[in-house]
PLY file of the C-alpha trace (Angstrom):
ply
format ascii 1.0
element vertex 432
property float x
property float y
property float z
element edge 431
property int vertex1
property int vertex2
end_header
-43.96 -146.24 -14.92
-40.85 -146.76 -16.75
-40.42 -147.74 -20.59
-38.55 -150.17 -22.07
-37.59 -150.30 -25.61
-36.99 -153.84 -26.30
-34.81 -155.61 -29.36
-34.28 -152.14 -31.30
-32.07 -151.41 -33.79
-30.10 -148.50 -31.56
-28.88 -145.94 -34.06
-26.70 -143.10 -32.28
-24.59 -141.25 -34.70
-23.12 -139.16 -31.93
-21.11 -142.16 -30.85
-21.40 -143.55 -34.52
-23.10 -146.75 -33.23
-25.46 -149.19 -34.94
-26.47 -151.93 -32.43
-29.72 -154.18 -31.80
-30.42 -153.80 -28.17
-32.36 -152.23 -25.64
-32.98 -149.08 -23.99
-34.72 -148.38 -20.68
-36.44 -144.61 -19.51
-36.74 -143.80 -15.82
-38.99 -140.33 -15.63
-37.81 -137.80 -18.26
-34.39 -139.62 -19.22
-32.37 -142.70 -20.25
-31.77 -144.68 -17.83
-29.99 -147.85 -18.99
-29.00 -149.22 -22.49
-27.98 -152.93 -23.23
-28.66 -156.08 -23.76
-31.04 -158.78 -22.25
-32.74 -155.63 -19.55
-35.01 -156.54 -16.74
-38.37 -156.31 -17.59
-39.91 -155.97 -14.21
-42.28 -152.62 -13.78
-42.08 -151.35 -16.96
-44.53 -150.47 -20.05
-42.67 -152.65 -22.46
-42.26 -151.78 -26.52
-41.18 -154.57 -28.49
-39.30 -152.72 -31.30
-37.94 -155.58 -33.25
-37.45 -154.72 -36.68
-37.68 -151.40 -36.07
-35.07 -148.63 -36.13
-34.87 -146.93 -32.61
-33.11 -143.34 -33.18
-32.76 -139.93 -31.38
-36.31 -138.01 -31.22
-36.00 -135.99 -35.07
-35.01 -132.33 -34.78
-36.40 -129.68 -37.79
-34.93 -126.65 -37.80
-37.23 -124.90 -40.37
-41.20 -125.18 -40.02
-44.19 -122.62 -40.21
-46.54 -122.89 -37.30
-48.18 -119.85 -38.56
-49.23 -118.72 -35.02
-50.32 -116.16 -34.41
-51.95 -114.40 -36.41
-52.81 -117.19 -39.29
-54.02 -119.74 -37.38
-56.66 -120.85 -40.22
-53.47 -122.32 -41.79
-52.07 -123.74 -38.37
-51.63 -123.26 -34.39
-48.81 -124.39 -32.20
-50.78 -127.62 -31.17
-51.63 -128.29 -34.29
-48.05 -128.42 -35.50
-46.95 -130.03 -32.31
-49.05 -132.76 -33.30
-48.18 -133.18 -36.80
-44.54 -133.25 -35.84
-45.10 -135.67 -33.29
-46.76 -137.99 -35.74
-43.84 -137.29 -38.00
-41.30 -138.60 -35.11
-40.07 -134.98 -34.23
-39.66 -134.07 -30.70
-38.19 -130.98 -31.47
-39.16 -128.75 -33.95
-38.08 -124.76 -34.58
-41.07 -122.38 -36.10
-39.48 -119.29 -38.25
-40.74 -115.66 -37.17
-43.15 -115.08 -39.98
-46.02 -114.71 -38.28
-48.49 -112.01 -37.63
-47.09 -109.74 -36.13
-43.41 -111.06 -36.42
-41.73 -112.88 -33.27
-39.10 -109.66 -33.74
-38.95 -108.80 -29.91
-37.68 -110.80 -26.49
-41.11 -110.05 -25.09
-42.68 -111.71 -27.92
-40.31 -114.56 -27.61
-41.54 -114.92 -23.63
-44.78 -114.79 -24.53
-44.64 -117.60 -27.11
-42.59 -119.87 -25.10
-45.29 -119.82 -21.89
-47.98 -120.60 -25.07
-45.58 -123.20 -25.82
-45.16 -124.85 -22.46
-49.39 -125.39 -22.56
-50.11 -126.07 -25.97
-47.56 -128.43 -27.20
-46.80 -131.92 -27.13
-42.87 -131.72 -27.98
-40.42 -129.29 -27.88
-40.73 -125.94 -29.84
-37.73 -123.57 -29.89
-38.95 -120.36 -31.43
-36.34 -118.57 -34.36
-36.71 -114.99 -33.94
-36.62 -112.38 -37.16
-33.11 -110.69 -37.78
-35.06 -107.25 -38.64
-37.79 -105.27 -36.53
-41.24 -106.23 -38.08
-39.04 -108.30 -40.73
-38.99 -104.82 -42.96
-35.16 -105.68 -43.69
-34.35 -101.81 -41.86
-33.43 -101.91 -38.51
-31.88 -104.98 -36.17
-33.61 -106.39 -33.63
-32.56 -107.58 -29.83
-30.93 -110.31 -31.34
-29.06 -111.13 -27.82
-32.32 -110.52 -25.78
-34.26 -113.16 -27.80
-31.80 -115.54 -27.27
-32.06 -114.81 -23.47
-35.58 -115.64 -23.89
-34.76 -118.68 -25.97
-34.63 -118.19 -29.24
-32.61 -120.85 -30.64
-31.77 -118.63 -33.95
-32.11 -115.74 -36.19
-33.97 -115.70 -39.51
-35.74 -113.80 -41.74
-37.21 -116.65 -43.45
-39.63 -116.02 -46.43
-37.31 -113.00 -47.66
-33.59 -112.09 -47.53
-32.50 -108.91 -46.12
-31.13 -107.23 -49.11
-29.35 -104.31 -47.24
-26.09 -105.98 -46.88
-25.12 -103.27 -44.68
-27.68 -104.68 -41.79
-27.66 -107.68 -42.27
-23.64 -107.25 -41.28
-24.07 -105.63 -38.52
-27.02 -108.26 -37.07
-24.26 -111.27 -37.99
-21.59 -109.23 -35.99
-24.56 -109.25 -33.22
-25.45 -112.88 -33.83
-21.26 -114.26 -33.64
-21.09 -112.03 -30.24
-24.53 -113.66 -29.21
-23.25 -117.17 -30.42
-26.65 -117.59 -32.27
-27.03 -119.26 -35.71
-28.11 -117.16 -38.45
-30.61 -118.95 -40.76
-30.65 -117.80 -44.17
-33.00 -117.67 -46.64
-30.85 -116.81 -49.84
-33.14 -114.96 -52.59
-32.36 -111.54 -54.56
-35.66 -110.75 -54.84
-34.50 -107.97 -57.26
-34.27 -111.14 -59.46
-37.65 -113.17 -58.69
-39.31 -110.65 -61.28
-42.66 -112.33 -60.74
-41.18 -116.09 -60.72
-43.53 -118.82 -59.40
-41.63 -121.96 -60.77
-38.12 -122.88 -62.05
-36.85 -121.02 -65.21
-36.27 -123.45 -67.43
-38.28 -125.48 -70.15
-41.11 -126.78 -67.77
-42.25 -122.81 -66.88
-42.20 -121.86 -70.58
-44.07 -124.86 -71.77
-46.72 -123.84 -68.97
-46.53 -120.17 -69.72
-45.10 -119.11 -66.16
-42.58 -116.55 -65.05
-39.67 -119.08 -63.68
-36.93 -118.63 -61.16
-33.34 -118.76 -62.08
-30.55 -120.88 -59.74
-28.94 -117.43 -59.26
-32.09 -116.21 -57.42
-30.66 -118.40 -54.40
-27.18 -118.29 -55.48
-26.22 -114.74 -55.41
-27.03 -114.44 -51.68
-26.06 -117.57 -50.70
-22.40 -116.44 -51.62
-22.80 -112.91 -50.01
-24.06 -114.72 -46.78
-21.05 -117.13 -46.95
-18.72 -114.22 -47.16
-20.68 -111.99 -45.00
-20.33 -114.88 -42.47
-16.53 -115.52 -43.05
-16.11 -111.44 -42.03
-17.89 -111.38 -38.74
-17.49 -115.06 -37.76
-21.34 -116.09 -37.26
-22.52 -119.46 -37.52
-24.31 -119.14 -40.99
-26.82 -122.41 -41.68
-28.39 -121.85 -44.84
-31.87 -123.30 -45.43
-33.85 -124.46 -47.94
-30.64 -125.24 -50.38
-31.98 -126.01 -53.95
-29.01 -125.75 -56.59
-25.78 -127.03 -57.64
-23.79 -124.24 -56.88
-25.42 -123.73 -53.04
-23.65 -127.41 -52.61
-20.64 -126.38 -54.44
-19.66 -123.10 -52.32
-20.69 -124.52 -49.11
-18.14 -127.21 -49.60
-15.41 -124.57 -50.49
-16.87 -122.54 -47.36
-16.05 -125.62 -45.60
-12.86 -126.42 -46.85
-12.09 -122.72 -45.80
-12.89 -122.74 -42.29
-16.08 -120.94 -42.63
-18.54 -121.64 -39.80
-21.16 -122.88 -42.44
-23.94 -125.55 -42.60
-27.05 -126.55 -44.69
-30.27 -128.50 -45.42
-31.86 -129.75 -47.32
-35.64 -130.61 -48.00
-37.02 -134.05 -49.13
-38.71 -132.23 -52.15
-35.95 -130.42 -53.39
-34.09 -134.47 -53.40
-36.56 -136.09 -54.72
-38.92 -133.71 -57.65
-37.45 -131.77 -60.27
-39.21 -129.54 -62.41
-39.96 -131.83 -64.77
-42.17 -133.83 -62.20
-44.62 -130.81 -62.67
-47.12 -132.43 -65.25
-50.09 -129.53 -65.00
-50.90 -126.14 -62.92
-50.85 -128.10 -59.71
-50.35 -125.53 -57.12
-49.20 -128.43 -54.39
-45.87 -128.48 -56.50
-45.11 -124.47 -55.65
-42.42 -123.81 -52.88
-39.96 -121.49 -52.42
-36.72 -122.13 -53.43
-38.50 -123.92 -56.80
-38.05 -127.53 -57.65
-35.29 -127.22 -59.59
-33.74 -129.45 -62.46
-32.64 -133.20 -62.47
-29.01 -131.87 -62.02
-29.89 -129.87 -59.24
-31.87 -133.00 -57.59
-28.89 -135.11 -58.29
-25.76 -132.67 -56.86
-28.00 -132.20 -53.70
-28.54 -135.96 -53.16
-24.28 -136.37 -53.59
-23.89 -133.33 -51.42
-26.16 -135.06 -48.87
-24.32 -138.70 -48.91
-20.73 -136.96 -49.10
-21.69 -134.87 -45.83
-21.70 -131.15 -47.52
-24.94 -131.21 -46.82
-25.55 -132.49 -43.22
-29.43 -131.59 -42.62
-32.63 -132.53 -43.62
-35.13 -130.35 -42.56
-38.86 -129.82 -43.95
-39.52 -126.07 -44.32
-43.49 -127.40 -43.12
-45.21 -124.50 -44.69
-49.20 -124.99 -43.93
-51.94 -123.33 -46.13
-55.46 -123.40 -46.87
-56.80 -125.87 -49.87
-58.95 -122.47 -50.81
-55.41 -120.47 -51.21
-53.67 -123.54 -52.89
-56.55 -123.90 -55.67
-55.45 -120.32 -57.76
-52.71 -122.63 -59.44
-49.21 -121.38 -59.43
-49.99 -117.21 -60.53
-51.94 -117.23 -57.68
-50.99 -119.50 -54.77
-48.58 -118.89 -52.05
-45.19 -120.34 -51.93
-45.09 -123.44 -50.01
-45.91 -127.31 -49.32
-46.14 -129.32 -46.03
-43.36 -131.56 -44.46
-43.64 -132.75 -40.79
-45.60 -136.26 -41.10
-44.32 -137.27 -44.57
-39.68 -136.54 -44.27
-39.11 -139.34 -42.42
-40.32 -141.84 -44.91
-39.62 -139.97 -47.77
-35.81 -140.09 -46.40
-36.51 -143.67 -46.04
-37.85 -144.37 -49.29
-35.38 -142.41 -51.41
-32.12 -142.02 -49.88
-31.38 -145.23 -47.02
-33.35 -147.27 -49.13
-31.65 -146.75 -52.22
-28.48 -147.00 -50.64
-27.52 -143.06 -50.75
-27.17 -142.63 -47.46
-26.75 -145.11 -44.46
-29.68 -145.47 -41.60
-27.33 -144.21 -39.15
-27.07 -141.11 -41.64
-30.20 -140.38 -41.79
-30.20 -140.13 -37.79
-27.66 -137.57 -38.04
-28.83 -135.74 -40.80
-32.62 -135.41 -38.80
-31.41 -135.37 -35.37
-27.87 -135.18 -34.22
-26.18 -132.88 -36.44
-29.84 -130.38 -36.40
-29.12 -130.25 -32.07
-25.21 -129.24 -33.13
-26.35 -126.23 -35.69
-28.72 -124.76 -32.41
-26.45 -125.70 -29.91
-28.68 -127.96 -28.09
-27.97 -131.57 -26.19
-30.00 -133.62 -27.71
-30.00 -135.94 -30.94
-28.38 -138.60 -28.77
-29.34 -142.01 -27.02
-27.10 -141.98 -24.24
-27.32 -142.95 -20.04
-28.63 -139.47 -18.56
-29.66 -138.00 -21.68
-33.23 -136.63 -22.29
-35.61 -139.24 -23.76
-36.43 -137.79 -26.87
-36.42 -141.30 -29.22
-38.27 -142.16 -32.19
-38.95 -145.79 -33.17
-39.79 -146.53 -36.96
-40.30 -149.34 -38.94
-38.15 -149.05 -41.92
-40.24 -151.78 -44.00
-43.85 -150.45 -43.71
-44.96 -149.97 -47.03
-48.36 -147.71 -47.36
-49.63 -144.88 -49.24
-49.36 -141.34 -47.88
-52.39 -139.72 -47.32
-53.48 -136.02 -46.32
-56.42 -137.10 -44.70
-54.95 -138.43 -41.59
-53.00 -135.42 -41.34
-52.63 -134.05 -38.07
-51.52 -130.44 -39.62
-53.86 -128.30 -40.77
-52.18 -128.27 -44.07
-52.91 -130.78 -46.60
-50.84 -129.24 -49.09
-48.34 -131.91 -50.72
-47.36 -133.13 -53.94
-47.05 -136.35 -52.15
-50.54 -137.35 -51.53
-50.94 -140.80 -53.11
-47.00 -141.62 -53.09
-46.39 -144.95 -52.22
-43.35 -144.93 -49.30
-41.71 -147.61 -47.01
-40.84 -146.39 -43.42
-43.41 -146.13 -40.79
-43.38 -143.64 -37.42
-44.55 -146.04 -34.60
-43.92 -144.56 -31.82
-42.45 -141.02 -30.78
-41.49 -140.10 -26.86
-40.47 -136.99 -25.86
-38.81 -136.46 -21.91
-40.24 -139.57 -21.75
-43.89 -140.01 -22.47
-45.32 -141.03 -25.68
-46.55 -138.52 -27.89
-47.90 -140.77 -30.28
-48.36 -144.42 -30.83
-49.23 -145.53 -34.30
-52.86 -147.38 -33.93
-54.27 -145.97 -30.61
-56.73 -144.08 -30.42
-56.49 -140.52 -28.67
-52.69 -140.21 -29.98
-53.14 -140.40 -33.43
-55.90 -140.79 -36.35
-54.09 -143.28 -38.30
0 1
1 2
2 3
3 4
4 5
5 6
6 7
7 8
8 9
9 10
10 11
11 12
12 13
13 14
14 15
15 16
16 17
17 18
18 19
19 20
20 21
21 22
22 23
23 24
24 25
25 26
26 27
27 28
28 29
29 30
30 31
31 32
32 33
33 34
34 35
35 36
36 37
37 38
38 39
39 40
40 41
41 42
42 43
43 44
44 45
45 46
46 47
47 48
48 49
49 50
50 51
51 52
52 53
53 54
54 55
55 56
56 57
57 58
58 59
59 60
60 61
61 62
62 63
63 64
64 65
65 66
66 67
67 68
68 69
69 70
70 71
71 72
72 73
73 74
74 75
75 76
76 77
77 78
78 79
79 80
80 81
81 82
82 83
83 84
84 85
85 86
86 87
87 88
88 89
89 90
90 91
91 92
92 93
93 94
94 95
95 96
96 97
97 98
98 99
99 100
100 101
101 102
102 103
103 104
104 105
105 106
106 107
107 108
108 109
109 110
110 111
111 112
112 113
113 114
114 115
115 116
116 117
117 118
118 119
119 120
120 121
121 122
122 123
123 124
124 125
125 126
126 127
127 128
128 129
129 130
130 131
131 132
132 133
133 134
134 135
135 136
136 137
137 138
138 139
139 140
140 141
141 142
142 143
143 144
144 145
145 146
146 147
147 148
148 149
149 150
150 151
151 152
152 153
153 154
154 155
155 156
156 157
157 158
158 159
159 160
160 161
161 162
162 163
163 164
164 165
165 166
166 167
167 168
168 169
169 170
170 171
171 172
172 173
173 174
174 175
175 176
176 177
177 178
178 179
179 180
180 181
181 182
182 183
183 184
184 185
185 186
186 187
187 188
188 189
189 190
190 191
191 192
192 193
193 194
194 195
195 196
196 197
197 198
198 199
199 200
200 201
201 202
202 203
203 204
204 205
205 206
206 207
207 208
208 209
209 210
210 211
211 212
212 213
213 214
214 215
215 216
216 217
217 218
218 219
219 220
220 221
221 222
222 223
223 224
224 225
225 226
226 227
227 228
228 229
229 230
230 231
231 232
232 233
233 234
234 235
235 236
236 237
237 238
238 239
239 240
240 241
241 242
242 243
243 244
244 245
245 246
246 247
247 248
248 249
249 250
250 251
251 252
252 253
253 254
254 255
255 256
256 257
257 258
258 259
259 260
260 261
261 262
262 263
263 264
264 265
265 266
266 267
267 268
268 269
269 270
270 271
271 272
272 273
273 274
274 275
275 276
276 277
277 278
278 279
279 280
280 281
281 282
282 283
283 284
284 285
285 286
286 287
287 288
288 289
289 290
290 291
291 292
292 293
293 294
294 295
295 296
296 297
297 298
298 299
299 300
300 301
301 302
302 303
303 304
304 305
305 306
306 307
307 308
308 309
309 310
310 311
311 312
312 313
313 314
314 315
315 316
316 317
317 318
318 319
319 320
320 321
321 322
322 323
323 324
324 325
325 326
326 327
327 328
328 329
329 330
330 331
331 332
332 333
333 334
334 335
335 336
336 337
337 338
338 339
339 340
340 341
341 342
342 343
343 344
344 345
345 346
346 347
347 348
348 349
349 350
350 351
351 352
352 353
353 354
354 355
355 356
356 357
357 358
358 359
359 360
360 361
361 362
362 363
363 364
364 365
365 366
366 367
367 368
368 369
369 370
370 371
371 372
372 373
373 374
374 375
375 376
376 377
377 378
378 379
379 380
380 381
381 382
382 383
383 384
384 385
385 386
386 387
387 388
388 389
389 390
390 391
391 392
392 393
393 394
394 395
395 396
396 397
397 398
398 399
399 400
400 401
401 402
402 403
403 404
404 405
405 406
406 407
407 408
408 409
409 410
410 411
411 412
412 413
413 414
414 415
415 416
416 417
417 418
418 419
419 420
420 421
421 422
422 423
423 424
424 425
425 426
426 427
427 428
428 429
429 430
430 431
């Protein structure tokens, strides 16, 4: 049966518009967009109020499968993304073993195909076994379908391979995904140097950690031409020399993460090990160049680096815990609540930063609502006002600092190729 998507507010930043209208699927696609659409056999969604935007794309979650699938599993994510509004969603190689290999990429694409409710383009690791040594089949993965290169969790500090996999990766026309940290530099940080981590006694993290390879990558990238899209960005600087990157020609692009634009350091009141992530939280002028780089366009991605663990690993406080909070069911209206709502960025913004401009950095059609298209379309009500709450979770991973945050902007309905992967209220599709 087909769907229509009645009284919407259409947001498609690939043809920059804004527009309250309709939208009606046939099978896997869009069929027809207007005004005033025939009703007549079709399953009928009265979005009225609601924003109706391209299916949200995150180009930087843990699935954690296989190999830790205590923390999460492919359907697991699937489904928290889905309740988050993502249709597509791209798990880093950090798993055990590594997705380092085309055949491993093959394998976990088929897995894919029956496990998973949306999409799930897999990032392959730049270095065999992720040991920083020796490059891997960077143009076979992509064969396979990788949709990028990454060693996520880690830099590769030998600047001499890591040239010669973004000489691979420019002739492969695959994004490298960066993960800037000198970890000759971490010297046992957990949290962000600065007055918070000496009042609480911890080793802290300076901005240079991330800043020293985020220029090497930059220039590294301006040498062999790859498409460099650095992740995680968490200090002034990173905003500062991908703008001049920019303004150079350099094929460059970056996220951000709703916790790096909203907490600072100071937010951290105890040894609350929900408030440890890698990059840090950084300081209040950090928070606030990131939020200007986002509205100015410097920084055109929000993405959630969803990184699931157990509430036994979280509880050693910040000495002990791993690195890491989750993201997929809680960006959307955290976006909402402190960036369209406060007037930082626009609504049809906040569809490019999730959807559109994520699909340009892989290379993929989607992130638009367009005749012919793929149905990949999220509808959210931008005035819901509730209380977020791990419990009704889909992920595996309750770890947030966000649990009890008050938030406007509600997921009510996400479709990807044109079925409904979740429905706010009904049972079966969700557990709200």
């Amino acid at each position: 049966m087909d769907i229509l998507i009645k009284n919407g507010r259409i947001l498609n930043p690939a043809q920059n518009e804004d527009f309250v209208g309709d939208i009606r699927i046939r099978d896997d696609k869009i069929d027809e967009i207007g005004e005033n659409l025939e009703i007549k056999g079709c399953k009928v969604i009265d979005a009225k109020g609601c924003y109706v935007m391209p299916g949200l794309i995150d180009l930087h979650v843990h699935l954690r499968d296989p190999g830790l699938e205590y923390k999460e599993t492919l359907t697991t994510g699937a489904r928290a993304g889905a309740r988050g509004g993502f249709t597509t969603i791209c798990p880093m190689p950090n798993t055990k073993p590594p997705t380092d290999t085309p055949e491993k990429i093959r394998v976990l694409k088929e897995r894919i195909k029956k496990e998973c409710i949306i999409n799930v383009l897999p990032i392959g690791a730049v270095t065999l076994g992720m040991e920083g040594k020796e490059v891997t089949d960077i143009e076979g993965m992509k064969n396979e379908g990788a949709c990028g290169i990454s060693e996520d969790g880690k830099s590769v500090m030998d600047s001499g391979v890591y040239r010669i996999a973004m000489k691979r990766a420019s002739k492969s026309n695959i994004p490298v995904m960066a993960h800037c940290e000198d970890i000759n530099l971490v010297c046992g940080g957990v949290m962000n140097q600065g007055k918070k981590s000496e009042e609480l006694g911890m080793n802290g993290i300076s901005n240079a950690v991330e800043d020293i390879i985020a220029m090497r990558d930059i220039l590294l990238a301006k040498e062999t031409g790859a498409k460099l899209h650095l992740c995680h960005c968490s200090t002034k600087d990173s905003v500062r020399m991908v703008e001049e990157a920019k303004k150079e020609g350099i094929s460059v692009t970056a996220e951000v993460c709703p916790h790096h634009f909203i907490l600072c350091d100071e937010d951290i009141i105890e040894d609350d090990a929900n408030y440890k992530m890698n990059p840090p939280l950084r300081s209040r002028e950090d928070v606030e160049a990131l939020k200007e780089g986002l509205k100015s366009g410097v920084m055109e991605v929000i993405s959630t680096d969803h990184a699931p663990h157990s509430a036994e690993e979280k509880a050693g406080g910040f000495k002990k815990s791993p690195f890491g909070i989750v993201g997929l069911e809680t960006s959307a209206a955290l976006t909402m609540t402190e960036l369209v709502d406060k007037g930082i960025i626009t609504p049809l913004d906040m569809a490019a930063k999730m959807s559109y401009n994520p699909a340009k950095v892989i290379g993929i059609d989607k992130g638009i609502l367009k005749p012919g298209k793929i149905a990949d379309i999220m509808i959210f009500d931008p005035d819901a006002e509730y209380t977020i709450d791990v419990n009704k979770f889909e992920s595996k991973g309750k770890n947030t600092p966000f649990h009890g945050k008050k938030v406007k902007g509600l997921v009510k309905y996400t479709i990807c190729s044109g079925n409904i992967v979740y429905e706010y209220g009904k049972a079966g599709l969700e557990n709200d």
